[in-house]
N, C-alpha and C positions, 0 to 999 in steps of 0.2 A: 577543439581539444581532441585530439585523438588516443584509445586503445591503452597506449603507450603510459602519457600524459596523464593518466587518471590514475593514484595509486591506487583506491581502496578495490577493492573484490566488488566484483558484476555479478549481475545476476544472469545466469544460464538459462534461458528459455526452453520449455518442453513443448513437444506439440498440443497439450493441453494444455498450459500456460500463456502459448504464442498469442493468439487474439487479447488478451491481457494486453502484455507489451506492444503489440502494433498498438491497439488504441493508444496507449502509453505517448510515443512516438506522436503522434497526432494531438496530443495535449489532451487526452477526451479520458474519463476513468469511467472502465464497462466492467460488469462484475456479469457472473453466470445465474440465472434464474431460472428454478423450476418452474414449469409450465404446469406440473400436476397439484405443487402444492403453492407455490407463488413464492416462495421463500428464496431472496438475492441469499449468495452460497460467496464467501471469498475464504479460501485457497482455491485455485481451480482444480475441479475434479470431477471423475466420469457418472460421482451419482449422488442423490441430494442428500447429505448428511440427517434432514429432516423425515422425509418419507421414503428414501432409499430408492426415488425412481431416479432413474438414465434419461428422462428429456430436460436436460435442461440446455439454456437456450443463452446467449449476451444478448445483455442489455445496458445500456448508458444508464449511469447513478449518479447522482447531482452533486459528489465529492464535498457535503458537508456532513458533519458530524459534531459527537463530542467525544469529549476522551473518557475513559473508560477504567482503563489503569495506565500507569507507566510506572519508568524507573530512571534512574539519570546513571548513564553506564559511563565508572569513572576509569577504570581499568580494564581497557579492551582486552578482545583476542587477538587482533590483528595489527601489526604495530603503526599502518596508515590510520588509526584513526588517535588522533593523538591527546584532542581536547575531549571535555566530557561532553556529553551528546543526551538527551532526551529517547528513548525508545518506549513508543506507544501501543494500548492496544484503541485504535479509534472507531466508536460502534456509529456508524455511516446512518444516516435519514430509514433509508431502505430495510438496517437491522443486519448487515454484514456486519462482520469484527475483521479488523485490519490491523496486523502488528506493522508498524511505523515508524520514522524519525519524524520528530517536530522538530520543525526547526524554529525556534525559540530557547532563550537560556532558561536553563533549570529549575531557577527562579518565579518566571512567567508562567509557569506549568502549573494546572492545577485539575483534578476529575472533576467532570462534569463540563470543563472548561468547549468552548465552541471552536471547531475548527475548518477549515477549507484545503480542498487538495490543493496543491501546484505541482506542476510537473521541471524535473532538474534534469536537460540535456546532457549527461557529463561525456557526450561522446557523440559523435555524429549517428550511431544506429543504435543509441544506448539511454533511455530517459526513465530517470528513477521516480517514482510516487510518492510524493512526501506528506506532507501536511503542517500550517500554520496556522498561529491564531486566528481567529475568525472576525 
């Protein structure tokens, strides 16, 4: 499927985000970990929200979790996403929080509930991080 072919809105990769997405791309989900305090950090960024040092470092996380909170978005913002959709925050093994689509109906959803990544190619250099039931 190409670019074209995929309505919804991509995600734009930054040069701190990039190593994100490559793993992404590779099916592998690496989050960034302080080296001073040990604390896996997800959004990527230059310094650990926890003890405010700059080394931190990827590392591969085992893409299971459970859910945390969500909500079931019934009226987007953007008019590609048409059905209603599950958005999660999912708190990963390691203790990262990851805002999410589960993909699962609205229904199925519940906090606390277990889940596992999987990765969705919707593009040939483009693979989104999702998560389902576990």
């Amino acid at each position: 499927m190409s670019a074209t072919e995929y309505a919804k809105p991509l995600p734009k990769p930054s040069p701190m985000s990039e190593p994100f997405w490559e793993a992404a791309r590779r099916h592998e989900l690496w989050l960034q970990r302080c080296a001073d305090c040990g604390q896996f950090v997800f959004y990527p960024r230059p310094q650990c929200p926890n003890c405010w040092s700059a080394k931190l470092e990827w590392k591969q996380a085992s893409g299971r979790g459970r859910i945390y909170s969500y909500t079931v978005v019934r009226r987007a913002t953007h008019r590609a996403f048409t059905e209603p959709y599950v958005l999660a925050i999912v708190e990963l093994e390691e203790g990262a929080r990851m805002t999410t689509n589960i993909e699962a109906t609205p229904e199925q959803v519940r906090v606390g509930m277990p889940v596992s990544v999987f990765f969705d190619d919707v593009t040939p250099d483009r693979t989104l991080v999702k998560f389902k039931p576990a």
